[in-house]
C-alpha positions in Angstrom: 285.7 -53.6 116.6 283.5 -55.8 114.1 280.6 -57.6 115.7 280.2 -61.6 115.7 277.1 -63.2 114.3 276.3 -66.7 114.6 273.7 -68.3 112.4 272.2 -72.1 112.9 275.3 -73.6 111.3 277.8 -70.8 110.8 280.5 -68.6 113.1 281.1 -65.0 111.2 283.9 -63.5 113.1 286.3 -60.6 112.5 288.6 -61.4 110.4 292.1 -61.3 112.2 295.9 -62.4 111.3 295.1 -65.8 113.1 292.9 -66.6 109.5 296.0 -66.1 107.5 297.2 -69.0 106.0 293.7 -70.3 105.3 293.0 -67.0 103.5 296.4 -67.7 101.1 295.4 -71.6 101.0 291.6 -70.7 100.0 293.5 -67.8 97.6 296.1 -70.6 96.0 293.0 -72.5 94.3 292.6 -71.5 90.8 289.0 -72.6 91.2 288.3 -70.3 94.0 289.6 -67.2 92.2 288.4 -67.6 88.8 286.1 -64.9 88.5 288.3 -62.7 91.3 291.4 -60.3 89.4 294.1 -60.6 92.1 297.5 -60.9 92.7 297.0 -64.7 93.1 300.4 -65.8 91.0 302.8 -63.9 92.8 303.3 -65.0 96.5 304.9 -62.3 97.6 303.0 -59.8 95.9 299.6 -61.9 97.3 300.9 -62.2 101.0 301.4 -58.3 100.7 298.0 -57.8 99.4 296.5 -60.1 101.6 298.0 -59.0 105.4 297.2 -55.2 104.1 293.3 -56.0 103.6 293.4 -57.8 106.7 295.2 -55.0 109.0 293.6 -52.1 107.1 290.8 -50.4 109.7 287.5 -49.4 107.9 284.9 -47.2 108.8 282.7 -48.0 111.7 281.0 -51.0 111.4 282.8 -52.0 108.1 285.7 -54.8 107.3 286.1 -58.6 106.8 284.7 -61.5 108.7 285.9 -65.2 108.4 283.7 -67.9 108.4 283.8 -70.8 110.2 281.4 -73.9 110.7 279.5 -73.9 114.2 279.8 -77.8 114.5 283.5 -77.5 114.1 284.8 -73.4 114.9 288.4 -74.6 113.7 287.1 -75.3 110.1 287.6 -72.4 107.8 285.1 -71.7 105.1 285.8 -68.4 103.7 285.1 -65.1 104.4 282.7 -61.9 103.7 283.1 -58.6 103.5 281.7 -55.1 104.4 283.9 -52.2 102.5 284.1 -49.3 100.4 284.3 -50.3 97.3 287.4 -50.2 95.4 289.6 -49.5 99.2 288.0 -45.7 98.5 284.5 -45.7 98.2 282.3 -43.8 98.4 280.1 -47.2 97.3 279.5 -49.5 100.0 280.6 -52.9 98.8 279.3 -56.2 99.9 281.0 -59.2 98.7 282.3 -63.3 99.8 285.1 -65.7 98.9 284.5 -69.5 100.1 286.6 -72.6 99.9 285.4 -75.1 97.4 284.4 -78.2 99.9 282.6 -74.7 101.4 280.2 -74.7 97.8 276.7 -75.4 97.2 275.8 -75.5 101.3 274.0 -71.9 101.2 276.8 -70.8 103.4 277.3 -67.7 101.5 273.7 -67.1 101.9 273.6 -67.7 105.3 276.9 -65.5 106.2 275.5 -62.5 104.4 272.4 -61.8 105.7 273.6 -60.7 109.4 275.6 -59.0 107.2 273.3 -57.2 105.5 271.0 -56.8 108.7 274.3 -54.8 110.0 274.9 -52.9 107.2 271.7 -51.1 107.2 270.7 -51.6 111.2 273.6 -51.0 112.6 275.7 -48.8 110.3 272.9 -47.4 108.6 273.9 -47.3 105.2 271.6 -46.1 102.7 272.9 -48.3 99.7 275.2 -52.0 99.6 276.3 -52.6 96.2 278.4 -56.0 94.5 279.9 -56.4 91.1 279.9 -59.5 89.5 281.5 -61.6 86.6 279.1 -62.5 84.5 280.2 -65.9 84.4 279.9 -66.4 88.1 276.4 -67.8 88.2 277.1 -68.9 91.6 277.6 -65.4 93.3 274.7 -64.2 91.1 272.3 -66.6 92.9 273.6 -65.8 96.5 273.1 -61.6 95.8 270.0 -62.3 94.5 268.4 -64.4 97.4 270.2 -61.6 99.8 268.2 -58.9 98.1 270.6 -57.5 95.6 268.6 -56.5 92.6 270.5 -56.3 89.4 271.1 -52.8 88.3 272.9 -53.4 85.1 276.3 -54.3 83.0 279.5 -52.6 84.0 283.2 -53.1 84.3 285.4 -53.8 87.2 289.3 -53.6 87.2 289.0 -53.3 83.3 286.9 -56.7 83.2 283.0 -57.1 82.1 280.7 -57.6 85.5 277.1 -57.6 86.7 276.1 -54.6 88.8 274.1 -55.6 91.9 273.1 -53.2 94.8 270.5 -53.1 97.9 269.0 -49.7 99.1 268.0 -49.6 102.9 264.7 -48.9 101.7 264.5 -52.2 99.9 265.4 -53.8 102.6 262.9 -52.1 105.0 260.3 -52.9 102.7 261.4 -56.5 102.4 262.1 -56.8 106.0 258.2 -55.2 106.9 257.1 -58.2 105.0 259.2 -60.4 107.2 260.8 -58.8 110.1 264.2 -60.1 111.6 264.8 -61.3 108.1 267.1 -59.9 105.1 265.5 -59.9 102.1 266.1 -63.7 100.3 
């Protein structure tokens, strides 16, 4: 079982069937998956994809969470994730999808710190990493104010991408500078 974390404005909660249809709404804007390959075209082929990453069990410690605006805990934003990368690992990979009225708020920000906290407190990983398309100068700014450093150029699912990751030692020393905090 995935923890809950609640931050001044946001609910992040396992990620359960009951977020669904917001997942395939959030999924169906072209704007939203831009920089994401994916199955997006295909409904069937997308529902598939979609109800397997959210009943797949991870390690310990490791999955999806939804977010959800505290003010109003029916409001979907997006969600975040914990996972090996690729389904397989052995990479830990941290990543987020929002909604676009969800944009430009710092909620991705805000959802992945306790995110992070968890990953190296609680799981104790040793190493988070995110891949990123070069063009999504958006995602760029919320893994660098999380603490992901840029590590270089790369490729994901055959396309060009910008290799972040977070060691547990970066974040301790971040963390010693402010404690309780992830690194920003």
């Amino acid at each position: 079982m995935l923890p809950h974390f609640e931050t001044d404005r946001l609910l992040v909660w396992p990620r359960s069937m009951r977020d669904f249809e917001a997942c395939l709404a959030m999924d169906r804007d072209p704007a939203v998956t831009k920089y994401v390959a994916g199955p997006w075209n295909d409904a069937a082929q997308h529902e598939r994809f979609l109800r397997e990453r959210i009943e797949t069990s991870y390690d310990a410690g490791l999955g999806y969470w939804s977010i959800f605006a505290r003010q109003q805990p029916e409001q979907f934003l997006g969600w975040i994730l914990l996972v090996p990368y690729d389904g397989v690992g052995p990479e830990i990979e941290i990543g987020w999808r929002l909604n676009r009225h969800a944009w430009g708020k710092g909620y991705a920000t805000e959802a992945a710190r306790p995110i992070v906290d968890h990953a190296f407190r609680t799981v104790g990983l040793g190493r988070i990493v995110a891949d990123i398309d070069p063009g999504n100068s958006a995602s760029i700014h919320v893994a660098e104010k999380i603490g992901l450093k840029f590590t270089g150029d790369g490729k994901h699912d055959g396309l060009a991408c910008k290799c972040y990751a977070l060691t547990r030692d970066d974040f301790s020393a971040a963390d010693a500078q402010e404690p309780g905090r992830s690194p920003s």
